[in-house]
C-alpha positions in Angstrom: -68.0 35.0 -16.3 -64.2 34.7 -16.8 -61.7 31.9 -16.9 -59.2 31.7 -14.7 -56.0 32.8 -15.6 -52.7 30.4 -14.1 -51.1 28.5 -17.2 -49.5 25.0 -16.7 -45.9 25.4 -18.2 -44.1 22.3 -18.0 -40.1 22.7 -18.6 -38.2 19.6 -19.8 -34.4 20.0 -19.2 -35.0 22.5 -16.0 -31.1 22.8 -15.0 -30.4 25.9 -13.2 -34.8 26.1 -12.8 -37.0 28.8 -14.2 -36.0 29.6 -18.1 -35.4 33.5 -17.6 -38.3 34.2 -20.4 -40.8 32.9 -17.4 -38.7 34.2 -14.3 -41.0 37.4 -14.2 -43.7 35.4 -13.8 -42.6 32.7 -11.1 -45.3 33.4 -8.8 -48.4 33.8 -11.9 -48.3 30.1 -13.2 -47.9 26.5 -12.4 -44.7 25.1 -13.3 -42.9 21.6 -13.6 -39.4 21.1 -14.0 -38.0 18.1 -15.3 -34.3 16.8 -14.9 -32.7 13.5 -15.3 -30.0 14.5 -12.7 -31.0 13.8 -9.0 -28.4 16.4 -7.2 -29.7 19.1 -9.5 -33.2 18.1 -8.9 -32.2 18.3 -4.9 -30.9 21.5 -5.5 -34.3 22.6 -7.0 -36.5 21.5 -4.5 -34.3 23.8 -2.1 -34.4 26.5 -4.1 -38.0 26.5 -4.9 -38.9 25.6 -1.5 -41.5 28.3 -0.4 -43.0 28.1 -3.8 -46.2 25.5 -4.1 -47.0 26.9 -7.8 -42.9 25.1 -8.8 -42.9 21.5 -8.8 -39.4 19.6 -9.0 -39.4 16.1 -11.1 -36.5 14.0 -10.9 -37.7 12.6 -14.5 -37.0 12.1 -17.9 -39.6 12.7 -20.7 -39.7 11.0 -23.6 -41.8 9.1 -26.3 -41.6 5.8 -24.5 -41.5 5.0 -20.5 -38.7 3.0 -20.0 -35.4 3.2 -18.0 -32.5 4.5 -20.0 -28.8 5.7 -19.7 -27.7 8.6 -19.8 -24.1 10.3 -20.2 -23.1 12.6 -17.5 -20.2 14.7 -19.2 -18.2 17.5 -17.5 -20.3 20.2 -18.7 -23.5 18.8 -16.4 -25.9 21.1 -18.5 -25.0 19.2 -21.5 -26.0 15.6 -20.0 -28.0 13.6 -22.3 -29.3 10.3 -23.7 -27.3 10.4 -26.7 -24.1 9.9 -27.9 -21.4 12.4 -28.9 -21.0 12.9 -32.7 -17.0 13.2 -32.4 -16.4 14.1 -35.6 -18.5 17.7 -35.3 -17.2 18.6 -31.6 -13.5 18.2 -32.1 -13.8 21.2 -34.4 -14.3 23.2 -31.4 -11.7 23.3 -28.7 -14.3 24.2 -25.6 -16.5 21.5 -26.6 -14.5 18.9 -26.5 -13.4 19.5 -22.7 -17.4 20.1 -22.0 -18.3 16.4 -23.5 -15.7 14.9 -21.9 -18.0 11.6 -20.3 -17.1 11.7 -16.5 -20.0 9.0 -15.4 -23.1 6.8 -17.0 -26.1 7.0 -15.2 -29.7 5.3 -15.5 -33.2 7.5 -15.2 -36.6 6.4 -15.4 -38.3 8.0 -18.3 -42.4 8.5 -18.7 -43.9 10.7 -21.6 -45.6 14.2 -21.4 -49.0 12.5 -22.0 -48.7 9.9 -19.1 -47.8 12.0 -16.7 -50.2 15.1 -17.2 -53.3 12.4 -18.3 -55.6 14.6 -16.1 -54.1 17.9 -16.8 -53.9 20.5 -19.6 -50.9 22.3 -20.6 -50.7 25.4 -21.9 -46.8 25.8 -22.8 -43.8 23.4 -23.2 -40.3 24.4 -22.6 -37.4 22.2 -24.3 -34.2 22.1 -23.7 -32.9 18.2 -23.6 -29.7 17.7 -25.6 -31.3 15.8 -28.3 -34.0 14.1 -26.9 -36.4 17.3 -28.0 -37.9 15.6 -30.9 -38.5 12.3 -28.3 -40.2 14.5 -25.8 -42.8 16.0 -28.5 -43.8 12.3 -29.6 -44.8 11.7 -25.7 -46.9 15.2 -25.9 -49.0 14.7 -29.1 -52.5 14.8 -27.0 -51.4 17.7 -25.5 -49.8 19.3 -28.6 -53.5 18.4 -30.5 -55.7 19.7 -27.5 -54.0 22.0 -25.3 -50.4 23.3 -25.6 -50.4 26.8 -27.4 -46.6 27.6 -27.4 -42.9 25.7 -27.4 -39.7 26.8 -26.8 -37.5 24.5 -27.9 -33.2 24.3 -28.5 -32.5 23.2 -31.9 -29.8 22.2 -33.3 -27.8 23.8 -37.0 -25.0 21.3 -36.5 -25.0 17.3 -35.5 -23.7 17.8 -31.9 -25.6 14.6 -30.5 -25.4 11.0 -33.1 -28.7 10.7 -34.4 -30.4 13.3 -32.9 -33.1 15.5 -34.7 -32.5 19.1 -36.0 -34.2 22.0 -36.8 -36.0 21.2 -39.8 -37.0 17.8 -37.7 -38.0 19.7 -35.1 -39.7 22.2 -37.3 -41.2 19.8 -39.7 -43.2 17.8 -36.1 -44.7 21.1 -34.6 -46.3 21.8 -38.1 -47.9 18.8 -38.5 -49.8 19.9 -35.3 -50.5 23.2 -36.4 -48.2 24.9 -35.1 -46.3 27.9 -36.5 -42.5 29.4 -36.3 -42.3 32.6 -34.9 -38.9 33.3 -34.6 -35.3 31.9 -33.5 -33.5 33.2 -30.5 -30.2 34.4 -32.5 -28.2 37.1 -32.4 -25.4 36.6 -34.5 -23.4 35.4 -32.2 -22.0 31.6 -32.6 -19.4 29.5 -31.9 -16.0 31.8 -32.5 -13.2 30.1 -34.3 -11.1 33.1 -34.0 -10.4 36.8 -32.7 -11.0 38.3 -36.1 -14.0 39.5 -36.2 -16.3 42.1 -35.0 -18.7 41.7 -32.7 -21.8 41.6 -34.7 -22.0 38.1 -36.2 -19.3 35.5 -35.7 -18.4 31.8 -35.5 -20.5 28.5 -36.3 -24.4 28.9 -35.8 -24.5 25.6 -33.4 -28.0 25.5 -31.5 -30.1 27.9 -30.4 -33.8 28.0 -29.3 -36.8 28.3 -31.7 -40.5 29.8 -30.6 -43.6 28.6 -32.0 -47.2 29.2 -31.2 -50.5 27.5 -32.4 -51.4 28.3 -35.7 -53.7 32.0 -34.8 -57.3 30.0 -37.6 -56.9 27.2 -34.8 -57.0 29.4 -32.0 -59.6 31.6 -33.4 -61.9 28.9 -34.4 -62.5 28.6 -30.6 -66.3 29.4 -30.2 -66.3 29.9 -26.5 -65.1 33.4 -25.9 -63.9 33.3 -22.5 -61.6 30.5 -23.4 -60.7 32.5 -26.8 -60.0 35.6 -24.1 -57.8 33.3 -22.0 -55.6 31.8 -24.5 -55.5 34.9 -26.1 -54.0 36.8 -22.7 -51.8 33.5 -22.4 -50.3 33.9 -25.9 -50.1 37.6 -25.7 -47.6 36.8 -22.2 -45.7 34.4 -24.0 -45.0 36.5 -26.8 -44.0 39.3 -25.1 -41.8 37.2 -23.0 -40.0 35.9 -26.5 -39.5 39.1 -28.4 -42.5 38.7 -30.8 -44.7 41.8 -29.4 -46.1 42.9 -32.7 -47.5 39.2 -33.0 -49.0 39.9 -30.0 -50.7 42.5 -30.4 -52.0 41.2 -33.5 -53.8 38.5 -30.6 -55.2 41.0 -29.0 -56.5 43.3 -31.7 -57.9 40.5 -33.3 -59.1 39.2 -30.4 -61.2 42.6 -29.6 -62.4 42.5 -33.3 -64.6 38.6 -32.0 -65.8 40.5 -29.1 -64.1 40.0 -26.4 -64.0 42.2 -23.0 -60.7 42.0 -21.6 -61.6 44.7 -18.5 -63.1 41.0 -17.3 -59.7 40.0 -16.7 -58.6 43.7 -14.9 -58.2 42.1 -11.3 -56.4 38.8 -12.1 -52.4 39.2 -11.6 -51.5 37.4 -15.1 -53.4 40.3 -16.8 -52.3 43.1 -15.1 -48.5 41.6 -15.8 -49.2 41.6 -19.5 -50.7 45.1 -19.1 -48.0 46.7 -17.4 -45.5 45.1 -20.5 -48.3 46.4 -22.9 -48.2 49.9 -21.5 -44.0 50.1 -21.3 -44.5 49.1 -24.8 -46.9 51.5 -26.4 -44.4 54.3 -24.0 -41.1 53.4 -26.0 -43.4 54.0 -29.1 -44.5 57.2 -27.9 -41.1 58.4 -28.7 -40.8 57.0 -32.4 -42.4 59.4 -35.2 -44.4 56.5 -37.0 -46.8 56.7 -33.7 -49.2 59.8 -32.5 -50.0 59.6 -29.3 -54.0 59.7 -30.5 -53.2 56.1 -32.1 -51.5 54.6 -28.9 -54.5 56.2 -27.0 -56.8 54.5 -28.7 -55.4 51.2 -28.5 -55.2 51.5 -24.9 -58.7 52.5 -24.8 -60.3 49.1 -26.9 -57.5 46.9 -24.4 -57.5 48.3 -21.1 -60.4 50.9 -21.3 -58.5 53.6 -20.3 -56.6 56.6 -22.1 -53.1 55.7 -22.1 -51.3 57.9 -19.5 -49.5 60.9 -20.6 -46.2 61.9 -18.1 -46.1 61.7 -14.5 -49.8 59.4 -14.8 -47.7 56.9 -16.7 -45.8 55.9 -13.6 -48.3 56.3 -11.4 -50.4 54.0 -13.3 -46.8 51.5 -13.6 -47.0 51.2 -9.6 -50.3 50.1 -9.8 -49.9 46.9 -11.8 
């Protein structure tokens, strides 16, 4: 017996819909998108029409249910239920245009909790102009039982008035085991001038942190094919956010309990983190700290087959 494989994601702050980390995988999982503006929401459900597995919400989440306002400024991805810290923005020529309030609108709000009471989530995506640390108060049943990765934007500089950071956001997901993996930043920030090189630059304003559930919480899981499937669901979430080597550590580990991942050969999920597995262990082919022997045998214990030398590697890509 196997479980199932078809993680809930739900994705708070969905302007513009899937987050391109899950855009591979728009047909493999059940999504919900949540956004407190109602033409962008519209837009969604047009988009997403012929898919059953993306779900539109024309919703806020929070820690409370309530109706609030919320400022609609000219940048529309930037809307949000907080206030403008002036003082930070007018530093930065562009952003004061973007958070220029054009309209004040009111949105129902309901917390993670309420609204998926029957449900289990596997992954939360943030990205809510401030109101991240409010949405992870609604979640904390989720957080505690089910949810085994967050994306989240974070912020380095007081954008929003009262609004959490990083080390708030931070701080929360560790008090429910959770673990930072890594920060989606390249260098890059806010540029202040031309005279630089193109390396590192400008003010480090926001970006998005990755965390996953601590790996002794997931691992104390007794049940094996529930250990398998969070496992594979970690493993494609990993991959997805740059932190390959961690998951591969999942995996390995995993195989060390027990488990028999050719179980999972036939479901699509599997075969997707397979085929990223496989283009992996290729580009390492190339570097001299690897022998072909060592990514054999890897591919062996995973997949149960030897890892395919040449013109088999592409065969083998069309198959998955």
């Amino acid at each position: 017996m196997s479980y199932p494989l078809h993680p809930l994601i739900i994705d708070a702050g969905a302007r513009y819909g899937l987050h391109p980390s899950w855009q591979e995988l728009k047909d493999l999982c059940e999504f919900h998108l949540f956004d407190i503006d109602q033409a962008e929401c519209e837009r969604l459900q047009n988009k997403y029409k012929n898919h059953e597995n993306i779900k539109i919400h024309h919703l806020g989440l929070s820690r409370n249910k309530e109706i609030h306002e919320y400022n609609e400024f000219s940048h529309k991805a930037l809307n949000s239920l907080f206030e403008v810290q002036q003082d930070s923005i007018s530093k930065i020529d562009h952003m004061t245009v973007e958070f220029e309030v054009r309209e004040r609108h009111s949105i129902k709000l309901d917390t993670v909790d309420n609204v998926f009471k029957e449900e289990k989530a596997q992954f939360l995506k943030l990205d809510v102009e401030g109101s991240e640390l409010d949405v992870l108060c609604g979640a904390e049943k989720q957080l505690k039982n089910n949810i085994l990765g967050v994306r989240s934007e974070v912020s380095f500089r007081r954008v929003f008035k009262n609004a959490p950071m990083f080390a708030d956001i931070n701080d929360y997901l560790s008090s429910y085991g959770f673990e930072l993996v890594n920060l989606e930043y390249d260098g890059k920030g806010i540029a202040c001038s031309p005279y630089t090189l193109n390396d590192k630059y400008g003010y480090l304003v926001s970006t998005d942190g990755i965390w996953i559930k601590d790996p002794e919480i997931i691992f104390a899981e007794k049940n094996l094919n529930l250990l398998a499937q969070n496992i594979i669901y970690l493993s494609v979430f990993l991959f997805q956010n740059k932190a390959t080597d961690v998951a591969f550590q999942f995996l390995i580990k995993g195989l060390e309990k027990g488990i028999n991942f050719s179980l999972y050969q036939d479901n699509p999920l599997f075969r997707y983190l397979e085929r990223k597995a496989l283009i992996l262990l290729k580009e390492l082919s190339y570097s001299p700290q690897f022998s072909y022997e060592q990514l054999d045998e890897m591919c062996i214990k995973i997949f149960g087959y030897h890892f395919p030398k040449a013109h088999m590697f592409y065969e083998k890509m069309d198959t998955l």
